[in-house]
N, C-alpha and C positions, 0 to 999 in steps of 0.2 A: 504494500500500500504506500501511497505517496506521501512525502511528509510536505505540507506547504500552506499556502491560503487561496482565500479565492482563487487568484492571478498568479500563482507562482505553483508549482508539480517540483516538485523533489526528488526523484528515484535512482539517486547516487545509491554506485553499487549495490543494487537490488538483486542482483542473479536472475535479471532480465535477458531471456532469449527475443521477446519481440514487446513493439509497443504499446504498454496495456490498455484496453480500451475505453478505459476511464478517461483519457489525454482527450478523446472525441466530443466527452459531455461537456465539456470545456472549450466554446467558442471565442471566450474573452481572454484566452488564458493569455500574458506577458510574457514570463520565464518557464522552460521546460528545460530541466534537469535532466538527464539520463547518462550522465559519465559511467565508467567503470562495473559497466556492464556484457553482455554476450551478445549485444545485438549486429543480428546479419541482414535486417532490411528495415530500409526507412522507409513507409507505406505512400505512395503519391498522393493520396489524401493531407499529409501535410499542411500544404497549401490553404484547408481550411482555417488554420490558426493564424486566422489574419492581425489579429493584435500582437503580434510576439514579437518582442522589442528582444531578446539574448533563447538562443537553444545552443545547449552543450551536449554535445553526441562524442565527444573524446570517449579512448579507452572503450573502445566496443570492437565489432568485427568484421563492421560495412565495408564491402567489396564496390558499392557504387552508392550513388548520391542521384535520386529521380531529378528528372527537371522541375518538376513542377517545385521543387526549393523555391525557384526564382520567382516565387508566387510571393516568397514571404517578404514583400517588400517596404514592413514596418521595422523588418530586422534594424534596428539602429544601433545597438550595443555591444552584442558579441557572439560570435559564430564560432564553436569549436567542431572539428573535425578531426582532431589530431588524434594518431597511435589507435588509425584501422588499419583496412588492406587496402582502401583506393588505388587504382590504378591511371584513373583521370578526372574530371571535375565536370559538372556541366556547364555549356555556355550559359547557360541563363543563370547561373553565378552573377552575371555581370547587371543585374536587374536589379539586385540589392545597395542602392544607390546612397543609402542613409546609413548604412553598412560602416563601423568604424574599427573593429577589431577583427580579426581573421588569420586563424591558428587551422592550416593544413599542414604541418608536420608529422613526421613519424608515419609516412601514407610509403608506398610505390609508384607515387605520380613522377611519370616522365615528362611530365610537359605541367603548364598553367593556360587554364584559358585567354584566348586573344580580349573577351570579354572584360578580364579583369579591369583592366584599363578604365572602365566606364565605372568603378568605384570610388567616386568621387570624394565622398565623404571619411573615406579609409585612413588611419591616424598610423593602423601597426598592423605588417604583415608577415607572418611568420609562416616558411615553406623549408624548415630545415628538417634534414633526415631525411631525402625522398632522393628522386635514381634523376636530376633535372640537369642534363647539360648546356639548357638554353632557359630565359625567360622570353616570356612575349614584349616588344616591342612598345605595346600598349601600355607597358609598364610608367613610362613617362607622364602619361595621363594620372595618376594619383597625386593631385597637386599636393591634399591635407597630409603626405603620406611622411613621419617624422621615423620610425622605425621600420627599418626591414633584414628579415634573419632568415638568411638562405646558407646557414653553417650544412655539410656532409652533407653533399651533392657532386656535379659532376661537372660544375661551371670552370670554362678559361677564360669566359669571357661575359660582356654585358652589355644590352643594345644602346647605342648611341642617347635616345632617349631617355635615358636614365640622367642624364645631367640636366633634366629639367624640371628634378625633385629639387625643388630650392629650399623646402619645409626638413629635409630629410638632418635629422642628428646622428643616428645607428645604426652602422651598418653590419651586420655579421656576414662574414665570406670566411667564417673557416673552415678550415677540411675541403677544402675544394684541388681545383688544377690550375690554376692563376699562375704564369708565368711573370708577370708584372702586374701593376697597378691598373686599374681599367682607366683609360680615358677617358668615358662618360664622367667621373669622377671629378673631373678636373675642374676647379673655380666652385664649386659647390659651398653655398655661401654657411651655412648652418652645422654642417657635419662635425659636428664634437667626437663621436668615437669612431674606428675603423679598424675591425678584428681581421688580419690574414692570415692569424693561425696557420701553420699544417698546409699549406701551399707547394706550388713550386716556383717561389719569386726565386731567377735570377738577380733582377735588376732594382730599382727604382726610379722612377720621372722626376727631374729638378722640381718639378712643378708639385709636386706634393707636401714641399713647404712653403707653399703659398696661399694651403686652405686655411682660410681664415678664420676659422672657430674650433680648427683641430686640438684638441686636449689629448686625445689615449690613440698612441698609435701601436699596433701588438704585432710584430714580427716575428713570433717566437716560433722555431722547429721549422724555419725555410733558411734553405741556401744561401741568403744575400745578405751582402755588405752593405751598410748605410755610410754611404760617402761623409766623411768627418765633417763640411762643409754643411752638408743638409743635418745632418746630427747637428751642429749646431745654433742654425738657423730655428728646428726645431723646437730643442732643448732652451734656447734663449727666451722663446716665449711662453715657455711654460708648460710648452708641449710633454707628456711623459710617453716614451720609445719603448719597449718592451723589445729585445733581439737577441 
């Protein structure tokens, strides 16, 4: 049974194989709970819950995601998906337009909808632990977009549209295939951290001590030197180098 009120379903860790039908008598419901549970399908009925400001589906065992999600287009809060077996995401993901949190980690998605892009409202994007050797393009479109964590994937690289996050502060790219510093990168007014962890940086861009709100820059367990030169420039304004 659920623990919650009117507007809110609770059924953390329940020892939930599917979604109890109780969810249904509830046309007004807000929040739907269901983390750390066994579930293997989300019912496209869904869409009914047209009031639902945050649903957490983490910690389950969804192999796919219906379309008809992109019905729920009061989502304004937070969408967890993270630590199923996803393989890929729907485009009508990208319908969730008031949409501000968004945890698809821990999945086997090889790819992101082209969709996403049209997430306007989107603050924090978390897509790490998944099999992603590319992101979409579309990506640049996330103007509100301040965090994003694409750590253990399969990236060397990142679409030119990416530097026209100007909101973005964190960036996570560890565990990836990064040869160098992405260009997109470059002149990014806001960007306070930038993790390259576990990389393959040979190099570095002069130009990486020129970001102007850089604080935590984390090179640790890659290949490359940091020219004394750019160490310094860094270091002089406060910058902290991890190497």
């Amino acid at each position: 049974m659920a623990v919650g009120t009117e507007n809110v379903l609770n059924y953390w860790h329940g020892g939930l194989s599917e979604v109890p039908d109780e969810v249904w008598h509830h046309p007004s419901l807000e929040v739907l709970l269901l983390p750390d549970n066994a579930l293997t399908h989300l019912p496209a009925r869904i869409d009914s819950l047209t009031s639902l400001h945050t649903l957490d589906l983490g910690h389950n065992q969804l192999t796919r995601i219906p379309d008809e999600l992109g019905g729920l287009t009061a989502l304004s809060r937070y969408l967890y998906l993270h630590d199923n077996r996803l393989t890929s995401l729907p485009e009508s993901l990208g319908n969730l337009k008031r949409l501000t949190y968004l945890n698809v980690g821990e999945n086997r998605l090889t790819a992101l909808p082209e969709t996403l892009g049209s997430l306007e409202a989107l603050v924090e994007l978390r897509a790490q632990h998944n099999r992603l050797d590319s992101v979409p393009a579309s990506l640049g479109g996330l103007a509100a977009l301040r965090e994003l964590w694409l750590r253990g994937n399969r990236l060397a690289s990142l679409p030119a549209s990416v530097s026209r996050l100007g909101g973005l502060r964190e960036l996570e790219l560890r565990e990836n295939r990064f040869t160098t510093v992405p260009e997109a990168l470059r002149g990014l007014p806001l960007l306070r951290r930038l993790d390259l962890r576990a990389n393959l940086l040979r190099e570095l861009p002069p130009w990486i001590g020129d970001l102007p709100a850089l604080e935590k820059l984390d090179l640790r367990w890659n290949d490359v030197t940091v020219p004394r030169e750019l160490l310094v420039r860094l270091e002089g304004r406060g910058c902290v180098v991890l190497r």
